[in-house]
N, C-alpha and C positions, 0 to 999 in steps of 0.2 A: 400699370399696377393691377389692373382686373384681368388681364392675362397672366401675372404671375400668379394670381390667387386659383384660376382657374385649372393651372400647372399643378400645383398644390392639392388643389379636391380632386383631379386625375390622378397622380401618384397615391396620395391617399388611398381612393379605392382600388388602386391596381393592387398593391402592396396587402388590402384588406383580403383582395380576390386571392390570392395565392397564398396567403395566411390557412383562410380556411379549407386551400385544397390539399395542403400536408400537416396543419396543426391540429391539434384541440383549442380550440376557441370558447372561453366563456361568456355566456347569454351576460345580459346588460343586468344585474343584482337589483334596478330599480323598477324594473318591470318585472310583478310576478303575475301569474295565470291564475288563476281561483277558478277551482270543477264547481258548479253551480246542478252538475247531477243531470235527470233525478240518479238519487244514490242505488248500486248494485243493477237494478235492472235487468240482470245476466246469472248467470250459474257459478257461483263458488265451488270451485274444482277442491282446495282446501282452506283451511282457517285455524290459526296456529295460537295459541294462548303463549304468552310468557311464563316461564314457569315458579316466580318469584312474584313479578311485578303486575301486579293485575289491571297498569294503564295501560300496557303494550301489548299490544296486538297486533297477527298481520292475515292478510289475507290472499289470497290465489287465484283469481277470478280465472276464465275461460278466453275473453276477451284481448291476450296477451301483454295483460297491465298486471301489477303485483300496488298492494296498499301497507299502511303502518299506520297503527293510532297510537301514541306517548300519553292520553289526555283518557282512557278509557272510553273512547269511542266516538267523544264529542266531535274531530275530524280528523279524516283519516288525508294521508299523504302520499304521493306516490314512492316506491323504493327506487324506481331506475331511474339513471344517471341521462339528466335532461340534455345535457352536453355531451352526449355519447352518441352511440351509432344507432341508440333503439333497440338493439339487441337484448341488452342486458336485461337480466331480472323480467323475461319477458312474459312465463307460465312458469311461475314457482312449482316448484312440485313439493317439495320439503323446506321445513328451518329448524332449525334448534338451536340450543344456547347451554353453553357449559356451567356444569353443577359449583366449578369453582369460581367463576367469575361472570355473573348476571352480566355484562356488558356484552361479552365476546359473542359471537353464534355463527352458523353457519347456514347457509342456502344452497337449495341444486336446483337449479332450474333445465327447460327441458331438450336445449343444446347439450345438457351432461357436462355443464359450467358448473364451478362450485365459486361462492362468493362468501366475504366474509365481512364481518362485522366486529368493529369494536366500542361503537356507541348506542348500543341497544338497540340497533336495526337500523337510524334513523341515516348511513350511509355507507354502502356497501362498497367492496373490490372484486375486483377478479382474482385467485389464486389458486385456480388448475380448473384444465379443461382435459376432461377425459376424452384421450382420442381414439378418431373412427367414425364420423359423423356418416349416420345411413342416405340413401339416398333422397331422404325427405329433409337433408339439412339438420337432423334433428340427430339425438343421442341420449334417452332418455333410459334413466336409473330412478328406481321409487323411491330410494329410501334414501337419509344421511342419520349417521350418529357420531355425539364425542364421547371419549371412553371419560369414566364417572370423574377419575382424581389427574389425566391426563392429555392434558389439552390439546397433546400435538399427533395423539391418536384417532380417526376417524375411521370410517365405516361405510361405506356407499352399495347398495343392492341394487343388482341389476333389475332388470323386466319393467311391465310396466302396469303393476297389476290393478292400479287405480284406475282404467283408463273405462271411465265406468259404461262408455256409450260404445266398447268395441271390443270391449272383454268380457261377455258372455259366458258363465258357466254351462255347459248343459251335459250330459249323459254322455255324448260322444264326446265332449271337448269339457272332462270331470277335471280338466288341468287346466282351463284357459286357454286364451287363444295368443298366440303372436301378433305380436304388431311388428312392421319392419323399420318405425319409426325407434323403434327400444332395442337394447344387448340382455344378452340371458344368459343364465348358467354359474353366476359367481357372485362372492360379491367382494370389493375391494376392501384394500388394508394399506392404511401409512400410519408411517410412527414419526413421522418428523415433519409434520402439519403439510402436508401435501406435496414436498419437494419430490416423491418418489411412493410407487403404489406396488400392491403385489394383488392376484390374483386370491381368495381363499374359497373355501365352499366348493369347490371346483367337480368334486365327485357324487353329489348329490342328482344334478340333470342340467343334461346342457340344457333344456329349457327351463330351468330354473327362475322363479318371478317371485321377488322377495315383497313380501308386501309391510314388515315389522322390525325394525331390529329392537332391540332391549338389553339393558345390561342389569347385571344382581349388585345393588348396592351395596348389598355386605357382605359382596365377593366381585371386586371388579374385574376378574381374568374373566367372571363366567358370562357369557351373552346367549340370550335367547334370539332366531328368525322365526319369522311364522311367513310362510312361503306356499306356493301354489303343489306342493310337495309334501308339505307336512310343517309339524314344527321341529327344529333342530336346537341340540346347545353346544357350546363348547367352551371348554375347562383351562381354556388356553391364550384366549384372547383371540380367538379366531382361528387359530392354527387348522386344528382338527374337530370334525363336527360329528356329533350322534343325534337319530333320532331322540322324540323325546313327548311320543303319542298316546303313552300306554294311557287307557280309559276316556279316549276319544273316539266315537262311532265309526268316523271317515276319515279323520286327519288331514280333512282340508278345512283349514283357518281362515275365515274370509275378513276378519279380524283381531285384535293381540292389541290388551293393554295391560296397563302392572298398576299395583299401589305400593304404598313403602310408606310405613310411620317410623320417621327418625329416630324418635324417644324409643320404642319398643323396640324397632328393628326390621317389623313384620315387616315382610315383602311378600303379595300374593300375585300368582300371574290369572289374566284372565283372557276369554278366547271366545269366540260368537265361530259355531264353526258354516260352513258349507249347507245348505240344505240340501236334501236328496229325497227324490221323491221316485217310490218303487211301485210297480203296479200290486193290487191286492182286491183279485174278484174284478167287480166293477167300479171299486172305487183305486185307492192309492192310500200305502202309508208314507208316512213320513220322518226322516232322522236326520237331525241336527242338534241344534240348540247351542246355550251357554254352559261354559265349563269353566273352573279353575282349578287351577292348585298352588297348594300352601307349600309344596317341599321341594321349590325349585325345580320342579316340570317334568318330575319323575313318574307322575300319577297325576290324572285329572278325574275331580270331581260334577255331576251334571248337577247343574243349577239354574235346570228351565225351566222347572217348575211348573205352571199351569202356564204361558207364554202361549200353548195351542189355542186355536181357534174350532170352533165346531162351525163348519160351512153350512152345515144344513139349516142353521139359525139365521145364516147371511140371506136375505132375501132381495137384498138390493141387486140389482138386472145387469150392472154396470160393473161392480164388485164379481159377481157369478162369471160375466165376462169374461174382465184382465186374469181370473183365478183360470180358466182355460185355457187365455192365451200362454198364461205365462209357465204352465205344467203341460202343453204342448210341445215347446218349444222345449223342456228341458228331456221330454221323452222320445220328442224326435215322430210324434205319432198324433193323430187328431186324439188327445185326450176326453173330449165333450163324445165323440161315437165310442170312443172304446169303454172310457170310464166315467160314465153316465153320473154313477153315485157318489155326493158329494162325503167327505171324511170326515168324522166326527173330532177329529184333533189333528188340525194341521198348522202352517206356521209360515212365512215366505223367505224367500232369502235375505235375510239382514249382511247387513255389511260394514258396518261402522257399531265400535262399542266403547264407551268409556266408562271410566267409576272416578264416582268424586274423588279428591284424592287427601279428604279429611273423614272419610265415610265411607268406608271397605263395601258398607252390604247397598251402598246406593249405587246402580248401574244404570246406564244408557245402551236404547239402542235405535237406530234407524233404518230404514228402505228406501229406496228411491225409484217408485210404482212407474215414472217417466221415463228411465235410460234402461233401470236394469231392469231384470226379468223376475218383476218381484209382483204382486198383488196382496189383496186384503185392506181393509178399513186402516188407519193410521200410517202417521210418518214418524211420528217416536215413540218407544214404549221404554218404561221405567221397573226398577222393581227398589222398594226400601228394605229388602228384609233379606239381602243377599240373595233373591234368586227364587223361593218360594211363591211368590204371588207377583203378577206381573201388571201394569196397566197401560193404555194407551196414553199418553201424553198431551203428542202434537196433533191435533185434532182440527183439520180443514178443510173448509169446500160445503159443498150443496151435503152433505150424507151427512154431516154433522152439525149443521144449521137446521136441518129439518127432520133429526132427530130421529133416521131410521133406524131399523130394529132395534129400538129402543129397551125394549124389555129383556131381548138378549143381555142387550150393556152391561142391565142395571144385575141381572142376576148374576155376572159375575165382580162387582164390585165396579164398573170401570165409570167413571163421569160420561158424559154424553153431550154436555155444553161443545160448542167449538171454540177454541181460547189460541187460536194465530193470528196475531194481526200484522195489516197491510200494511202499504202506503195508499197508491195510484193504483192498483193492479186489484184492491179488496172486493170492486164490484163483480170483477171478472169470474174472481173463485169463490163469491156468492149465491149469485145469480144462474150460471151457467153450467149447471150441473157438472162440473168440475168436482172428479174422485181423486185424479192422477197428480201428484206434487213430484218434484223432480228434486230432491235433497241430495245432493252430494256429501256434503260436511257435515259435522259432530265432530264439536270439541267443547272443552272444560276448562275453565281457568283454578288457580291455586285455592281458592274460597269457596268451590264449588258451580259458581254461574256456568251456564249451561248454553252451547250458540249452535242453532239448524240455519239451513237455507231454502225453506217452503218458499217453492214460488216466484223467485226469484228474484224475494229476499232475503234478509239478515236477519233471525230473531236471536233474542234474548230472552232468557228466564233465567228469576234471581228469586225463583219462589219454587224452585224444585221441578218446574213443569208446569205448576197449575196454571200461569200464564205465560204468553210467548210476548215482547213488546221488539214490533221492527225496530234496526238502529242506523236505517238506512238514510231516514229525508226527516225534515224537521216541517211541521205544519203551522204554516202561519198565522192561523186560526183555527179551532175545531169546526169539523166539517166543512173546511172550505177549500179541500182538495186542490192547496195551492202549495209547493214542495219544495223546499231547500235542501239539496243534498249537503251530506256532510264530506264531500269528498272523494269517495269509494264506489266512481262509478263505471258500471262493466257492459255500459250502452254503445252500441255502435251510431255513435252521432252522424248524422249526416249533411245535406244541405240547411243553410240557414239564411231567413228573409228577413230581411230589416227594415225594407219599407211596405207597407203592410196599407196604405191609405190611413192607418191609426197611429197618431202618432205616440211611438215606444209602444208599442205591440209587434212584437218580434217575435217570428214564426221559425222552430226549431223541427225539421224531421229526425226521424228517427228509426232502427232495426228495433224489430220486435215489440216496439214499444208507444207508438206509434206518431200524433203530430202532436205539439205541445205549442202553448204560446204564454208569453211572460205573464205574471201576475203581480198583484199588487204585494209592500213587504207586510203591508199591516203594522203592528206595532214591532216589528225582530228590529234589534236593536243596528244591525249592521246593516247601512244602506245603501254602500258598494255590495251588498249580497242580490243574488237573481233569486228571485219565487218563478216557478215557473209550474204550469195548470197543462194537463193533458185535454186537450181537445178530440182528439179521434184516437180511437185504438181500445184498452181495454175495460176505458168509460164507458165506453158503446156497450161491452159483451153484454146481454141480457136476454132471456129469452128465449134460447136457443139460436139468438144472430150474433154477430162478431162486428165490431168494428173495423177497420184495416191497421195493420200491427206495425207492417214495416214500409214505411212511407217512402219511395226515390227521391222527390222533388217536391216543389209547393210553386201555388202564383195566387194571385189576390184580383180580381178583377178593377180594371184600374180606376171604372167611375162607381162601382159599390162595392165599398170595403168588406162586408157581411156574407159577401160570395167568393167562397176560396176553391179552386181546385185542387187535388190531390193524384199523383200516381204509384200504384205500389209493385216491388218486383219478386216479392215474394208473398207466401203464408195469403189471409183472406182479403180477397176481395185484389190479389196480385192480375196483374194484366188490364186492369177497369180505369176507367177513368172518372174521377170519382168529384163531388159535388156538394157543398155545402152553399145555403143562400142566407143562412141564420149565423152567421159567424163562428161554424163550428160545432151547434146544439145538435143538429142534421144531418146525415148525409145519405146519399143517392148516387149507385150506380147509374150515370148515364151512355157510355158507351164501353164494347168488351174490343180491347186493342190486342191482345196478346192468349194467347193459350199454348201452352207447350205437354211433353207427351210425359213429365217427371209429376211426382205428389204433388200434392195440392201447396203445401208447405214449400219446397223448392223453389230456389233460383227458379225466373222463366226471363230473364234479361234485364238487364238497366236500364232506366230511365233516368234521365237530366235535361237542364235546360229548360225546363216549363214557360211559356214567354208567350205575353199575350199583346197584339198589336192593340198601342194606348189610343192611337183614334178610331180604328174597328174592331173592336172589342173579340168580334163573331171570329176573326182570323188568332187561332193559338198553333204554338208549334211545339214540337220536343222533338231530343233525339235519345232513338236505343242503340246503347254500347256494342256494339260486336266485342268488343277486347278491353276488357275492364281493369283501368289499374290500378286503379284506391278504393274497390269496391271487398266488402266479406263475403268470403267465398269464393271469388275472383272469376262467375260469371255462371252461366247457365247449365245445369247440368243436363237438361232434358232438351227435345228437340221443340223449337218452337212448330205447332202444328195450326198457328196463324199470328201471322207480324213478321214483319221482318224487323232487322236493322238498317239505321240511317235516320234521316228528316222526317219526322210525322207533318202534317200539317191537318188544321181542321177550319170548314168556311162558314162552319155552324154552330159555335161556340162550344165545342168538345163533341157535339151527337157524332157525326161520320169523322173518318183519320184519312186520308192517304198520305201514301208512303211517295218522298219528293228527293229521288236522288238522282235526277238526271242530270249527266254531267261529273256524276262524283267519281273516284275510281272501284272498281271491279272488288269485293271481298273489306271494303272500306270497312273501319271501326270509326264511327263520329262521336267525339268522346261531348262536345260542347257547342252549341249556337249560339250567336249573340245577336242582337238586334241594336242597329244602329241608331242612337239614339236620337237622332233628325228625322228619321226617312227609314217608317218600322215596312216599307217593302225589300229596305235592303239587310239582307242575313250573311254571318259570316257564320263556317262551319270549319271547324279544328276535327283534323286527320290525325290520331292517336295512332302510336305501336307499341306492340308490343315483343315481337321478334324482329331480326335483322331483315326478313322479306315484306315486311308488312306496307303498304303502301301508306305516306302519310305526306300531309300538307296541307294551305290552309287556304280554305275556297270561298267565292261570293257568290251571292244572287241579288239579283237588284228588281226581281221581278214576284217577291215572295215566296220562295222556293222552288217555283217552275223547272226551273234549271242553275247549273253551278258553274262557274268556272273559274280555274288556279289563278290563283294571286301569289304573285314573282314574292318571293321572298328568299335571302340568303341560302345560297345553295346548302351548307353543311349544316342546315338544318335539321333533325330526323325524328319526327313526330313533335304534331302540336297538339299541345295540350290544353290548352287555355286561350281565350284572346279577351282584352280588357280594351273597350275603348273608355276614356276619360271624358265625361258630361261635357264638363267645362271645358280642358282645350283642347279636345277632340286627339288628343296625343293617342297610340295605339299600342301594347304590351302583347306580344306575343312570348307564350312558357314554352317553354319544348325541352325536348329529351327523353329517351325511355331508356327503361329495366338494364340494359347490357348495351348501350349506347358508349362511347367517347366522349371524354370534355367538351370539345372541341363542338360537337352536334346537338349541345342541350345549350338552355341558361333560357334567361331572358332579352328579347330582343324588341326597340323601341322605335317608332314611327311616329315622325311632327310633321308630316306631307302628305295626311291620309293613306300611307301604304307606300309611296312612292320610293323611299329610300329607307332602310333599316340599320339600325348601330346597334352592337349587344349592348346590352343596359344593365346584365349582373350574369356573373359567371360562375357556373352549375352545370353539373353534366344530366341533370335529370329536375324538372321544375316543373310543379304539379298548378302552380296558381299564380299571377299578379293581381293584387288590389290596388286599386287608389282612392283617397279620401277624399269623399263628395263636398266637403267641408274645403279640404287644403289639398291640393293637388301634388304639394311639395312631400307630403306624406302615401310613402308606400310602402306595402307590404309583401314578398314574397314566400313561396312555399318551398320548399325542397324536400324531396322524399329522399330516402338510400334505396342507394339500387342492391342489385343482386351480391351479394356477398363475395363473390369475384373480383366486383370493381370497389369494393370500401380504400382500396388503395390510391386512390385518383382523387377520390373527395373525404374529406375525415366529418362533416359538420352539417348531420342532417337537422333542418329545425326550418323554424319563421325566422323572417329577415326582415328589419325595419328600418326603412329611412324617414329621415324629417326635415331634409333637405334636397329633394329631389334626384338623389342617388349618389352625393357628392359625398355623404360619410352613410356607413351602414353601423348595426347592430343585430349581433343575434339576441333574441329576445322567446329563448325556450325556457325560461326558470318556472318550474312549475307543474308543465304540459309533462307525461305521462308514455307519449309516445312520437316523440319528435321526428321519427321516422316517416310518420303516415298520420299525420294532420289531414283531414279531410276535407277541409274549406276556412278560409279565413275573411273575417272583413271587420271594416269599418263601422262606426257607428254613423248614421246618417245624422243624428242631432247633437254627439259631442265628439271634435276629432281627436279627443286624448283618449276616449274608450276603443278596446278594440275585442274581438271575437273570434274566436275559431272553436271546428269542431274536431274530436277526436275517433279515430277507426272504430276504440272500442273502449272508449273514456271520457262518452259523454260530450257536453259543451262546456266551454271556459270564457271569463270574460279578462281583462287586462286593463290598468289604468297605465297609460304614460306620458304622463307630463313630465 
């Protein structure tokens, strides 16, 4: 009888194994993921208002994750299909939604996929994929539009003119630059909802980079582009195109938006154009500005009004600065020796403008003093009067806390308070003489509210500007800088520590953002919700010192909980090994392991494994990735010019490192060590690949890293990635598989003989992680990434895997998770085994109940 049953739980998993290597498989509906944040943390590439329904909303982050709020903001969701490849909906670039049916819309994301919707965002399809993918995988088009009264009409513009960290205007390159990730030159037409496309626009410039389309409400044949070319219309539906610049300075549009009152009719177009800046003497003028018109694009009128700035008034050191670097760069010539003298009316390049769309003469506009080539005091400026008097808005950082050239301000009308708020990140653009915000987005929903991303967060204003209120994390208490995302978060999560010597103090690393550990809920009503409190990174910034931002790894020293190490692989304090004895209030550079020859900012290699021997504290180890495969960025750009790769080990509780790879093989990538949990002199070290030549396999030492040598494991193994040994029954998980690998050479593979004999244990061609629960040994968890879009043919069902019987039935268990392609670590709860955790590439951490 217990041989039949045990027939039974074989077949079963066999049948499961082969299910998810040609099906779609759906995740278990009773286990869902909840992002616990913190929220945004990353760059909003765009942010799309509904144009009816002022709950819905969505978002574009950078991160490769897209979000939706139905609830106006309260939480947001992810769009992509959690039982998918990952792919989907991966960097929105566009959405819209048609004039006749608020439900319907459209997506492009930046494969040059178009998806569609028919319940107000909250689940998308695929339905055309523009082909021709470049050699970056990618296929990227800026724009999408639906014709006004005809749903099965669309509109897709090539280039990539958003792409604000690589598209650079300057003197020499007055047209933008090429990306070889994007197509130029046209832009597409279908009349029969994407069954079939035609090429239009075609004779304007094969480098053509549409950055607007527009259609005239009370003429839908007519559509406007505002393009790196100029702006065009056509009378046709696209057919044929004319300019359409007359009483425009440059007729280069670095912006294009419209209004239209139903009742009246009015439809006005309006345009933020290019700035150009000419030499004059020793100083420079300057032409740009705002423009619209009222007669259908025939004639523009200038509506900049007082919008210049008198630099000579700018006295701030930091502002004088970026105004050189960024008027250098656009004349191609040291402009601080040639043109000494500062201009009494000058302005930066704007790029982004809206107008309420109940309020013709109320406009918006933005800069982004971080990517683009912009300078000057503010990150939004306003005008109520159509154009005539303009003011600064969004007002953040040290220059507007402390109230410089104040007197300028006031003489021409502008407030001087600073009115953006934070979340986590407030102290940083306090404190630290922070001028520079990185805004990408501006937009406006149907009532007017107003949304930036200073900083790298969300704000809102629902008072016209006068205040910004983040809509990122929810604070469990005032001032108590403990944060509950609502969702929408664009962090690249990384390792996560769960036993901590505290018990439920759970240690979160993080990109850019730096270490966090849980925090109390306080009164918030949901107590499956995470509060989680930034401990290192931009709580630290003050001063003119930095925290560490982007944290590899974490360990806790194992007899004082209050002493944590940290490593970081890029941005401040990257290559150190780093010190807290106060539970995180602290920290201390104690030893410099790494430096390489790229920016300070830059990759200098990866760090993982941080592991500290529990009866000799003095002995710690890590290893550095040579070939990184679930890391951002996917590995060093600069030459290390001290460290190597492989085994660190240290015999003085982090002061001195040596590098312990004898034994290992030649050019090796150690992606993970584990320490055996009987006998911390003996280490095991996982041999990662990442090409077909890469050497990989899975070694011991038994003498503390002194030396290594192969452990017999299943020949058709090829690259290990993980090894788990189980507390309890000493049972052993070996993950393997890499990027362009075979079935046959990845999955998970299981040892009850300490190593002696192996069975596959779950079948995957590419498997990033095994967990087992400290709790129930019968529960496990694995990881699976997608490989290279080559092989999606072989495996359909990238995601977490969950058993609760020791591998005899499984469950995918991705509802929720964001990016089930590239889960970055998953585990167990050490104090309850129905809870469970993982983190995301670039969406944060998540927690899971399953019972």
């Amino acid at each position: 009888m217990l041989i039949s049953v045990n027939l039974n739980a074989q077949e079963k998993s066999s049948t499961f194994f082969k299910k998810i290597k040609t099906q779609r498989v759906e995740s278990d509906s009773t286990i869902e993921w909840k992002n616990f944040g913190p929220g945004m943390s990353g760059y909003n590439e765009e942010f799309w208002c509904h144009p009816t329904d002022t709950n819905v909303m969505f978002m574009g982050p950078d991160m490769h994750v897209s979000y939706g709020t139905w609830n106006n903001g309260k939480s947001w969701h992810s769009l992509k299909d959690y039982d998918g490849d990952g792919k989907c909906m991966e960097r929105v670039l566009d959405v819209v939604f048609s004039n006749q049916n608020p439900d319907f819309g459209l997506a492009l994301e930046r494969r040059g996929k178009i998806f569609e919707t028919y319940d107000r965002g909250r689940s998308w399809s695929l339905v055309y994929t523009i082909p021709g993918a470049t050699k970056y995988g990618t296929n990227v088009h800026t724009q999408i539009a639906i014709h006004p009264t005809n749903d099965d009409m669309w509109f897709v513009g090539a280039g990539d003119f958003w792409n604000v960290k690589a598209n650079h205007r300057s003197k020499e390159n007055i047209h933008g630059k090429k990306h070889p990730r994007a197509k130029y030159g046209y832009v597409l037409k279908t009349t029969n909802h994407g069954k079939s496309w035609k090429k239009v626009a075609t004779n304007i410039s094969e480098n053509l980079d549409v950055a607007r389309i527009i259609f005239n409400p009370n003429n839908p044949k007519q559509l406007f582009i505002a393009t790196n070319y100029g702006v065009y219309v056509s009378d046709n539906e696209g057919e044929d195109w004319k300019s359409s610049g007359k009483g425009l300075p440059n007729n280069l549009p670095r912006d294009f938006t419209s209004y239209y009152n139903p009742i009246t009719k009015e439809f006005v177009l309006f345009l933020v154009e290019q700035t150009i800046y000419e030499p004059k003497g020793k100083s420079i003028s300057t032409k740009g500005g705002v423009y619209k018109s009222t007669n259908n694009g025939e004639t523009w009128e200038n509506i900049t009004g007082n919008l210049g700035v008198n630099f000579n008034k700018i006295k701030d050191a930091s502002h004088r600065s970026n105004y050189h670097k960024a008027l250098s760069y656009f004349l191609g010539e040291n402009s601080k020796k040639q043109y000494p003298q500062f201009p009494e009316n000058t302005y930066s390049g704007f790029n982004r403008i809206v107008v309420n769309p109940i309020n013709k003469d109320e406009i918006y506009l933005v800069v982004n003093q971080r990517h683009d080539k912009s300078f000057g005091p503010g990150d939004a400026w306003k005008t109520e009067d159509g154009g005539i008097t303009w003011v600064i808005i969004a007002r953040a950082g040290e220059y507007w806390l402390n109230k410089k050239d104040k007197a300028y301000w006031e003489s021409k009308g502008n407030p001087i308070d600073a009115n953006v708020e934070f979340s986590h990140v407030a102290r940083s653009y306090e404190e630290l003489n922070e001028i520079r915000f990185g805004n990408r987005m501006l937009a406006i929903n149907s009532i007017g509210e107003v949304f930036i991303g200073v900083g790298q967060q969300t704000q809102r204003s629902v008072d016209g500007g006068v205040s910004w209120q983040q809509i990122d994390d929810i604070e469990t208490a005032p001032d108590s800088n403990a944060w509950i995302g609502r969702g929408g978060s664009d962090l690249p999560g990384r390792f996560m520590l769960l036993e901590t010597g505290i018990k439920k103090r759970y240690l979160f690393c993080s990109g850019e953002h730096g270490l966090w550990q849980s925090a109390d809920l306080g009164n918030y009503p949901d107590k499956d919700a995470v509060a989680v409190k930034q401990i290192e990174g931009q709580v630290h910034d003050h001063s003119g010192n930095h925290g560490a931002h982007s944290i590899s790894t974490v360990a806790v020293h194992p007899k004082d909980p209050n002493t944590i190490y940290i490593l970081m692989w890029r941005q401040e304090h990257r290559g150190k090994f780093r010190r807290s004895t106060d539970g995180g209030k602290t920290w201390e550079n104690i030893a410099t392991i790494f430096e390489a020859s790229n920016g300070s900012w830059e990759d200098l290699g990866y760090q993982y494994s941080l592991t500290i021997d529990p009866i000799n504290p003095e002995n710690i180890y890590f290893c550095a990735i040579r070939r990184p495969i679930q890391e951002v960025g996917g590995g060093s750009k600069g030459k290390l010019t001290k460290g190597d790769y492989g085994v660190y080990h240290s015999p003085d509780g982090g002061y001195t490192w040596n590098l312990k790879n004898n034994g290992l093989p030649d050019n090796s990538s150690v992606r993970r060590i584990v320490m055996h949990p009987d006998n911390p002199e003996t280490l095991y070290a996982c041999i990662n690949k990442k090409g077909t030549k890469d050497p990989s396999g899975l070694f011991i030492s038994t003498n503390k890293a002194k030396s290594w040598k192969k452990v017999k494991i299943p020949s058709e193994i090829e690259g290990v990635n993980n090894f788990f040994i189980d507390r309890n029954t000493k049972d052993m998980y070996l993950s393997a598989g890499y990027r362009v690998g075979s079935l046959e050479t990845g999955g998970v593979w299981k040892s009850t003989n300490n190593g002696n004999t192996w069975k596959k244990f779950f079948k995957a061609p590419y498997v990033w992680q095994t967990e087992v629960s400290s709790i129930n040994p019968k529960m496990i968890m694995v990881n699976v990434p997608a490989q290279v879009s080559s092989k999606f043919g072989q495996f359909k069902n990238p995601g977490i895997y969950l058993t609760k019987d020791g591998g005899e039935s499984w469950s995918k268990i991705n509802k929720g998770i964001g990016q089930p392609d590239k889960m970055v670590d998953i585990k167990f709860d050490p104090y309850n085994e129905n809870i469970i955790w993982c983190a995301g590439w670039g969406s944060g951490w998540f927690k899971a109940v399953c019972e």
